[in-house]
C-alpha positions in Angstrom: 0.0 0.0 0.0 2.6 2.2 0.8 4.4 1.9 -2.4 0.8 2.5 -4.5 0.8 5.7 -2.2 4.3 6.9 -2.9 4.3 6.1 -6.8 1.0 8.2 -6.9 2.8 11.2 -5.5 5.5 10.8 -7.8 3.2 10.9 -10.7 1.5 14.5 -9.3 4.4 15.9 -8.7 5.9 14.9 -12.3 2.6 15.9 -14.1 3.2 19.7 -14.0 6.5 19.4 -15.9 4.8 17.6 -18.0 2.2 20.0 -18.9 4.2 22.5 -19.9 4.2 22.7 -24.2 7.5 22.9 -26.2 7.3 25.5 -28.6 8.6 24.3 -32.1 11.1 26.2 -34.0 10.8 27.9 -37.2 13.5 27.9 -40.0 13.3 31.1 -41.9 16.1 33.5 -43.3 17.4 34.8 -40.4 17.5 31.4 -38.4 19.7 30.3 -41.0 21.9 33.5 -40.7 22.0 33.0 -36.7 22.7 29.5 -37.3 26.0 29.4 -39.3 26.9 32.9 -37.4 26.6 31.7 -34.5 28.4 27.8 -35.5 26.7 25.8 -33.2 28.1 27.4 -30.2 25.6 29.5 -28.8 21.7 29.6 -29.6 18.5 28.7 -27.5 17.7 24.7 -27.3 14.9 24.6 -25.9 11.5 27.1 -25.3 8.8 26.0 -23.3 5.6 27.4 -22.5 4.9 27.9 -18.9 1.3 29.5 -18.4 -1.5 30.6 -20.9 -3.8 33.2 -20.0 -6.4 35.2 -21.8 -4.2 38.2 -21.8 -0.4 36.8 -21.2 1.7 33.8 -22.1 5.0 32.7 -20.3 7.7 30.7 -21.7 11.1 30.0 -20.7 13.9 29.8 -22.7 17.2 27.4 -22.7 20.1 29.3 -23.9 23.6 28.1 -24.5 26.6 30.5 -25.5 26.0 33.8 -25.0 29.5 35.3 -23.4 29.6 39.0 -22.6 26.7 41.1 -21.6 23.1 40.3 -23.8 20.1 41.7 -23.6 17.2 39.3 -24.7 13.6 40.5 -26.0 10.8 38.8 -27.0 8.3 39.6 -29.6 4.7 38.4 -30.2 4.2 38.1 -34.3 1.2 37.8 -36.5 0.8 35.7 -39.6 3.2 37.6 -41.5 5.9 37.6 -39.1 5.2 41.7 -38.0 5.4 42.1 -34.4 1.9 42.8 -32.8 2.4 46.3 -30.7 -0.4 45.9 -28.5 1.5 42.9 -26.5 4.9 43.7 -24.8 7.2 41.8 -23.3 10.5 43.7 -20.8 13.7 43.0 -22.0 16.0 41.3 -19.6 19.5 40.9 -19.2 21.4 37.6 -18.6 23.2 36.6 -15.9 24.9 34.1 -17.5 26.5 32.7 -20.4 24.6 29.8 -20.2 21.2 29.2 -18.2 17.1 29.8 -18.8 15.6 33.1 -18.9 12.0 33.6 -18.7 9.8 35.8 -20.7 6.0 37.1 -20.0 4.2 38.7 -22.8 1.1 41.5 -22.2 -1.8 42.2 -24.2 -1.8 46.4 -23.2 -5.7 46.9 -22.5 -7.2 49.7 -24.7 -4.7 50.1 -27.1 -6.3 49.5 -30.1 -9.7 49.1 -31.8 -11.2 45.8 -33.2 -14.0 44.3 -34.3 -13.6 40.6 -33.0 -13.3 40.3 -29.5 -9.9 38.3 -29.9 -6.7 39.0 -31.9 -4.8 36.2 -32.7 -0.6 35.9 -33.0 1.0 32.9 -34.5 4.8 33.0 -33.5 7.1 34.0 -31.1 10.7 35.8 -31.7 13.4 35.9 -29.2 16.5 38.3 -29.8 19.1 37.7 -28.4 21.7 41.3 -28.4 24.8 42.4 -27.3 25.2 45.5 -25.1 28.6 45.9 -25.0 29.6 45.7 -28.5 30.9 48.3 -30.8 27.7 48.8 -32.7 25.4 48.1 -29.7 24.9 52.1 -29.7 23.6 52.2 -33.3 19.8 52.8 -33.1 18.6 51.5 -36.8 14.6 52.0 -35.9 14.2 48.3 -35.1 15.7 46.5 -31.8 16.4 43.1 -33.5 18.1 44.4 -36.4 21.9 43.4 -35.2 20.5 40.5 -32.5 20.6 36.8 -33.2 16.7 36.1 -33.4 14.9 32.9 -32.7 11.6 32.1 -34.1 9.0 29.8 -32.7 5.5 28.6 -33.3 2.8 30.1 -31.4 -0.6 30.1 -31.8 -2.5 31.9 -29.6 -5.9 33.8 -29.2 -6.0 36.9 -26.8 -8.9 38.5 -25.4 -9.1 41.9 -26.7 -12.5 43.3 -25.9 -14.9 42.6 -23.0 -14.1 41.0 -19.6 -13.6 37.7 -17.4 -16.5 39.3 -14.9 -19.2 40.7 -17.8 -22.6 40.6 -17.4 -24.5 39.1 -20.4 -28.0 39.4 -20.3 -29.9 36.5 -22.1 -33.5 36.5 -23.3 -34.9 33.0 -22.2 -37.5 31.8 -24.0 -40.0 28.3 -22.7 -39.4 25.0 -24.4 -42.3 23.6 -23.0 -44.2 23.6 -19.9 -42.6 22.5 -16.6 -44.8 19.5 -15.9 -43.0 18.0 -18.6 -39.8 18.0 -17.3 -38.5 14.9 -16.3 -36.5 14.1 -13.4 
């Protein structure tokens, strides 16, 4: 009995890290680039998705490589791979050369009009950029322009209008009379 009871509260305790998705990576132009710049080195191995919300996402991020002083972004993109400004994510720097950084994405409330009340996104970009190179000062209108970037799947529908606590008022309307309700 008692090993019943132990194996049971190994399997709750492992079915969290379970639940957590791995985003799948997507090759495009600049992956390639990153990929022979960077020549195996350095790069992110691994991004998972930690919570889902109707207005923010989580992941976490496995990174390998990255000597000196980085600053990593993330980016929330729509079907055409252009970043969606309504959600914003704060940079942070890393610690480490190697390790896991974790990213939260925001839908900013009110930002923007729409006639659905969802918008939905469909990849994820991480950029990875140093900030003590010699061209780290160069400001060329877009913040991944000299980073390595990472693209991931991501599909994902956030709540854009309404609220978790509206009031919808339905009209109800008699099927038939009560005394042929069944129990």
């Amino acid at each position: 009995m008692k090993i019943i009871c132990i194996a049971l509260c190994l399997h709750c305790l492992c079915t969290p890290l379970q639940a957590q998705k791995t985003l799948e990576p997507v090759e495009d132009t600049a992956a390639l680039i990153t990929g022979i710049l960077g020549g195996g080195k350095k790069g992110v191995s691994a991004v998972r998705l930690i919570s889902d919300a109707e207005q923010s996402v989580a992941i976490e991020a496995d990174y390998k490589g990255f000597e000196g002083k980085y600053q990593v972004k993330g980016f929330i993109l729509n079907s055409m791979k252009k970043p969606v400004e309504e959600i914003v994510c704060q940079s942070q720097t890393l610690s480490r050369a190697d390790g896991t950084v974790e990213l939260e994405f925001l839908f900013k409330d009110g930002s923007g009009n729409y006639t659905n009340t969802t918008l939905d996104t469909h990849f994820l970009s991480i950029v990875f950029s140093k900030t003590d190179g010699l061209l780290s000062g160069i400001d060329l209108g877009d913040q991944n322009v000299l980073g390595e970037t990472y693209l991931y799947k991501l599909n994902k529908s956030w709540r854009v209008g309404g609220s978790e606590s509206m009031v919808i008022t339905v009209k109800l309307t008699p099927f038939k009379s009560a005394a042929s309700i069944q129990p």
